[in-house]
Backbone atoms as SQL, in Angstrom:
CREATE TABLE atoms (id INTEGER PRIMARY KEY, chain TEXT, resi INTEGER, resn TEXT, atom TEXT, x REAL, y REAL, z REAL);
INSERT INTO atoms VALUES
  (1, 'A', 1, 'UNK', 'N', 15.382, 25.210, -39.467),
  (2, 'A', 1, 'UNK', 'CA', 15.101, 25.409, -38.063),
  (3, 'A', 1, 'UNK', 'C', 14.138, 24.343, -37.541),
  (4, 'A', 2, 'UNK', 'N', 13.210, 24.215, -38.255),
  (5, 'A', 2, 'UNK', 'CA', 12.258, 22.842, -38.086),
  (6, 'A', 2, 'UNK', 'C', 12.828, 21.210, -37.496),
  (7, 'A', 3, 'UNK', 'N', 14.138, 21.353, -38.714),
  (8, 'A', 3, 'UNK', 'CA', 14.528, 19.778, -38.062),
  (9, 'A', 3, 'UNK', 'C', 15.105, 19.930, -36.802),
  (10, 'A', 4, 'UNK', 'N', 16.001, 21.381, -36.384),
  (11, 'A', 4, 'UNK', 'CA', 16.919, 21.833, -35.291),
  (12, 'A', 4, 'UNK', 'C', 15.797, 21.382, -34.189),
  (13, 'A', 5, 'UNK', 'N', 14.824, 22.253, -33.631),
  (14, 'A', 5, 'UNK', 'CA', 13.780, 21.797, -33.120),
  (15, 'A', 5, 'UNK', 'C', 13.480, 20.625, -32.911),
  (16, 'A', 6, 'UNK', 'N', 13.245, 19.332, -33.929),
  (17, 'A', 6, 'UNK', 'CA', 12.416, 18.207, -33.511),
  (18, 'A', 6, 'UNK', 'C', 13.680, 17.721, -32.995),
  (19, 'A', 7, 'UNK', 'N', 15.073, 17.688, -33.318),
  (20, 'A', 7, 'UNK', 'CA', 16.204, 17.227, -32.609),
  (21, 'A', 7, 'UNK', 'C', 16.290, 17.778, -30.781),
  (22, 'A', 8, 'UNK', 'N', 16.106, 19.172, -30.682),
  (23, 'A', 8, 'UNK', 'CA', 16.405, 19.818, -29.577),
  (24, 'A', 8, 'UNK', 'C', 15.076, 19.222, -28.772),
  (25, 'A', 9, 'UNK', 'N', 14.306, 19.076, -28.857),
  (26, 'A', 9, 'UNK', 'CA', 12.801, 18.339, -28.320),
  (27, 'A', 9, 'UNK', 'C', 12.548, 16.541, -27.672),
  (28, 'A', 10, 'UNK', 'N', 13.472, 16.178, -28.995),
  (29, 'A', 10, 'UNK', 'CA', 13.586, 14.828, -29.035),
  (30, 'A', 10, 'UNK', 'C', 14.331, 14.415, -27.335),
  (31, 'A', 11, 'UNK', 'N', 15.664, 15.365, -27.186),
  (32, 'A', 11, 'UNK', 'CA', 16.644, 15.735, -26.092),
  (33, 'A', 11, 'UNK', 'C', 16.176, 16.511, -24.924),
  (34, 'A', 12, 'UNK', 'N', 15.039, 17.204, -24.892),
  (35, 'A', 12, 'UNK', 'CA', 14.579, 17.735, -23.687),
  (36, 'A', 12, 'UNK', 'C', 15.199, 18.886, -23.474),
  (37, 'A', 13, 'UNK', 'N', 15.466, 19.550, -24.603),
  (38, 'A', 13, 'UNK', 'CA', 16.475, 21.036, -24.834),
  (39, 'A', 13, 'UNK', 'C', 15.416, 21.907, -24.895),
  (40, 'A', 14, 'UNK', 'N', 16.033, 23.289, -24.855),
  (41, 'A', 14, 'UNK', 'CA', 14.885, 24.623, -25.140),
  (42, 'A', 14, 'UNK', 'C', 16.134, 25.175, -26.529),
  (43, 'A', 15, 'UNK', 'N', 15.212, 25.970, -27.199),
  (44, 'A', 15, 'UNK', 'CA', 15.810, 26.827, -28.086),
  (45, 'A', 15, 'UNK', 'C', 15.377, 28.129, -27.680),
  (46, 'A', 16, 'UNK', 'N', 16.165, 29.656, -27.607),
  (47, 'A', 16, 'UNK', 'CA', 15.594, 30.461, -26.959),
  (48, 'A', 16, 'UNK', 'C', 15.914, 31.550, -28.331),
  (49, 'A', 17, 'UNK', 'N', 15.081, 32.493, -29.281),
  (50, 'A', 17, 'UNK', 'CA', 15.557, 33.987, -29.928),
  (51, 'A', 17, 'UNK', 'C', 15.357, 34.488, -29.252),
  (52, 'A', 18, 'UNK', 'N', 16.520, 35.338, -29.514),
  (53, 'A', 18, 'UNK', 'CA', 16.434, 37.062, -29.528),
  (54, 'A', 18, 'UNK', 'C', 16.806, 37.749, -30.512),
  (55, 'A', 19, 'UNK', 'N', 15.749, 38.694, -31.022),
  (56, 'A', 19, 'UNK', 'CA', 15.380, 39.467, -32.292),
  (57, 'A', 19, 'UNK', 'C', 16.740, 40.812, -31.277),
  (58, 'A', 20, 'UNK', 'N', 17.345, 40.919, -31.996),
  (59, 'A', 20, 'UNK', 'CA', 18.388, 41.977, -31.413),
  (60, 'A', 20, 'UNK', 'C', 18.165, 43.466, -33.022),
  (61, 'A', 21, 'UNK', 'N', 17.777, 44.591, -32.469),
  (62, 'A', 21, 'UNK', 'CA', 17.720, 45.691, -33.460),
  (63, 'A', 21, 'UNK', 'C', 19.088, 45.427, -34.310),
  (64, 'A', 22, 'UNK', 'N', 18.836, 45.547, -35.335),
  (65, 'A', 22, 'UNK', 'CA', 19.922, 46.165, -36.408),
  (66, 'A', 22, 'UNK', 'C', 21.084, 45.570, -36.256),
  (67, 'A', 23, 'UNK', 'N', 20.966, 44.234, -35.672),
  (68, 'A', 23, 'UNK', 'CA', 22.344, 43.766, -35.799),
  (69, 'A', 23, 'UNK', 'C', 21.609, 41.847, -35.828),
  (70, 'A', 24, 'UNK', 'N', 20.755, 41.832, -36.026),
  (71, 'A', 24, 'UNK', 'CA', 20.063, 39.887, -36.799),
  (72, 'A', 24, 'UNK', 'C', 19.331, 39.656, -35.152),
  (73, 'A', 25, 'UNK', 'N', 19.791, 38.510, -35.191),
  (74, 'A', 25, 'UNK', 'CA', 19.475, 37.259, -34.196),
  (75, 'A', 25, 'UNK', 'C', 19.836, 36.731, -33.544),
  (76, 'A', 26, 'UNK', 'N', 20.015, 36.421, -31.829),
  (77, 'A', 26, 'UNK', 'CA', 20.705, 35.337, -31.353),
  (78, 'A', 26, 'UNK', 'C', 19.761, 34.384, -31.105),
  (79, 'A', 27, 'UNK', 'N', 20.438, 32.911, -31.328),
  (80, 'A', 27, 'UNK', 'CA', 19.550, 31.497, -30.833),
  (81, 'A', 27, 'UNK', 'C', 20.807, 31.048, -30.065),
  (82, 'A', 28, 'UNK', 'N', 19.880, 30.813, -28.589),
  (83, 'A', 28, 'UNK', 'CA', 20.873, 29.600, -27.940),
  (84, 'A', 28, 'UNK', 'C', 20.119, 28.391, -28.190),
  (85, 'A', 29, 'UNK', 'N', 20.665, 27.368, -27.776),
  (86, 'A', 29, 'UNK', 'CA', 20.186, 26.252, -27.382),
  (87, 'A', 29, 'UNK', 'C', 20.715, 25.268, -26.270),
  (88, 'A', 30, 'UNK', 'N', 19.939, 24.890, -25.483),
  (89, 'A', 30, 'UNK', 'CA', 20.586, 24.478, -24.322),
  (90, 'A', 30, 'UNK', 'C', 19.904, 22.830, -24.068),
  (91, 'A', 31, 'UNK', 'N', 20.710, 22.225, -23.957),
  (92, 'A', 31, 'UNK', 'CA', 20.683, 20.510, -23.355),
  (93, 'A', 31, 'UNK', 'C', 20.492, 20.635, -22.553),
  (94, 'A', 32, 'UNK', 'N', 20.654, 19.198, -21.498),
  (95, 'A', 32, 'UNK', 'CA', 21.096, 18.493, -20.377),
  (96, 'A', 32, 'UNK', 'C', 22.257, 17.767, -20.352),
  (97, 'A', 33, 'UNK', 'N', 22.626, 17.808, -19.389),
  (98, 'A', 33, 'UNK', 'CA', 23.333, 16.790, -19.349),
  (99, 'A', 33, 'UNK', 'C', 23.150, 15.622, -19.285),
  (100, 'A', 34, 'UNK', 'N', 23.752, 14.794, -19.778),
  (101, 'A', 34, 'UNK', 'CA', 23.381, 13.391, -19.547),
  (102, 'A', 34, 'UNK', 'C', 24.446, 12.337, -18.393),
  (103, 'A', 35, 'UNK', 'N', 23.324, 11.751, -17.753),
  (104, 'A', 35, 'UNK', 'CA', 23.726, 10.974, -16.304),
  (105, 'A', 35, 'UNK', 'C', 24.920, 10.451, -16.987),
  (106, 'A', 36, 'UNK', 'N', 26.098, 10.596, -16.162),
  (107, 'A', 36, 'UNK', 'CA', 27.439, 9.300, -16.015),
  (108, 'A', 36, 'UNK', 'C', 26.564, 7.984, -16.145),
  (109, 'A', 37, 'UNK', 'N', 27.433, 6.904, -16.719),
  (110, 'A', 37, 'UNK', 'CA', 27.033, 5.563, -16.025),
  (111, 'A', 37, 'UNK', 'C', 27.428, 5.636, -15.180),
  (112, 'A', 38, 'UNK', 'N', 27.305, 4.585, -13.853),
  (113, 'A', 38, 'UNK', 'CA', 27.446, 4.276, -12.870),
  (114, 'A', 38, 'UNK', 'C', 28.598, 2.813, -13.510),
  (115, 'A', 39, 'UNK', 'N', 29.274, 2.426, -12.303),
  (116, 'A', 39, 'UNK', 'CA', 30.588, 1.328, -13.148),
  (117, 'A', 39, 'UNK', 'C', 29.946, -0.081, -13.256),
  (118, 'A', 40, 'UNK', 'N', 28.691, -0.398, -12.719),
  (119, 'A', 40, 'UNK', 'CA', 27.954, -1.512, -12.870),
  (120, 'A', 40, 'UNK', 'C', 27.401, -1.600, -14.538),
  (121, 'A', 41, 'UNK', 'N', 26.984, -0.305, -14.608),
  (122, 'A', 41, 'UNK', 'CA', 26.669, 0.195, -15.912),
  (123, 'A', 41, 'UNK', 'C', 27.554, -0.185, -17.374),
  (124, 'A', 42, 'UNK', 'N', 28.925, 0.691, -17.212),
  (125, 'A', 42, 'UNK', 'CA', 30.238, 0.308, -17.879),
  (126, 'A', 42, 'UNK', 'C', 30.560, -1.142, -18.114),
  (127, 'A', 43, 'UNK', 'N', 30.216, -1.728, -17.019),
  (128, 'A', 43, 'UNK', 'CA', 30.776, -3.475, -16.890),
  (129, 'A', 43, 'UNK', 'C', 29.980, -3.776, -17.612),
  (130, 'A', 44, 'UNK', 'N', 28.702, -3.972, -17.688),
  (131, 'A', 44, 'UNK', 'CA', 27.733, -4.302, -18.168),
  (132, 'A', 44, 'UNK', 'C', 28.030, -4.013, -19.563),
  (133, 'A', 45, 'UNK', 'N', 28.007, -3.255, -20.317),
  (134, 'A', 45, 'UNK', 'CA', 28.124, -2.566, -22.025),
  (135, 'A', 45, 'UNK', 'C', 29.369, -3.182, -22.253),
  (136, 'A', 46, 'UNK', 'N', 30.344, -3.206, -21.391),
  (137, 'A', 46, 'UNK', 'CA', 31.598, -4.071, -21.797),
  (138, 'A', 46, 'UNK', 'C', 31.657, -5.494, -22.273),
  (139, 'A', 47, 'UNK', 'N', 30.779, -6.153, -21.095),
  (140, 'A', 47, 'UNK', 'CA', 30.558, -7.630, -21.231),
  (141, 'A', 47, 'UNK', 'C', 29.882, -7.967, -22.945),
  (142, 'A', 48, 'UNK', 'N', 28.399, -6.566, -22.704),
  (143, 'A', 48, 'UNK', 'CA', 27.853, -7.548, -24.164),
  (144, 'A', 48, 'UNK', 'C', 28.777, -6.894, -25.102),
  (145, 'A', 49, 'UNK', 'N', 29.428, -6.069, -25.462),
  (146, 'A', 49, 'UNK', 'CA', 29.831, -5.585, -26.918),
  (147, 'A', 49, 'UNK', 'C', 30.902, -7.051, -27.005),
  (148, 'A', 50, 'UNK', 'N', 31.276, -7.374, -26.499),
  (149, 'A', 50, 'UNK', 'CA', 32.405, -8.489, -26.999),
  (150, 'A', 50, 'UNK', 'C', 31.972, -9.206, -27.951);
């Protein structure tokens, strides 16, 4: 759970339990999304990978 964490942190995520009676645990974990490039963007990563 430790490394889950420094990953979900690293990303600007939350991890949330819930101790649920007699039936374990739920963990969510929730991201962001991450911005589209924009197509100036795309062109750009295109040009240098060549």
């Amino acid at each position: 759970m430790a490394i889950v964490k420094k990953i979900v942190d690293e990303h600007q995520g939350r991890i949330k339990v819930n101790n649920r009676e007699a039936v374990g645990a739920v963990v969510s974990i929730t991201l962001p999304l991450a911005a589209l490039p924009t197509s100036e963007h795309r062109s750009h990563n295109l040009s240098s990978e060549a």
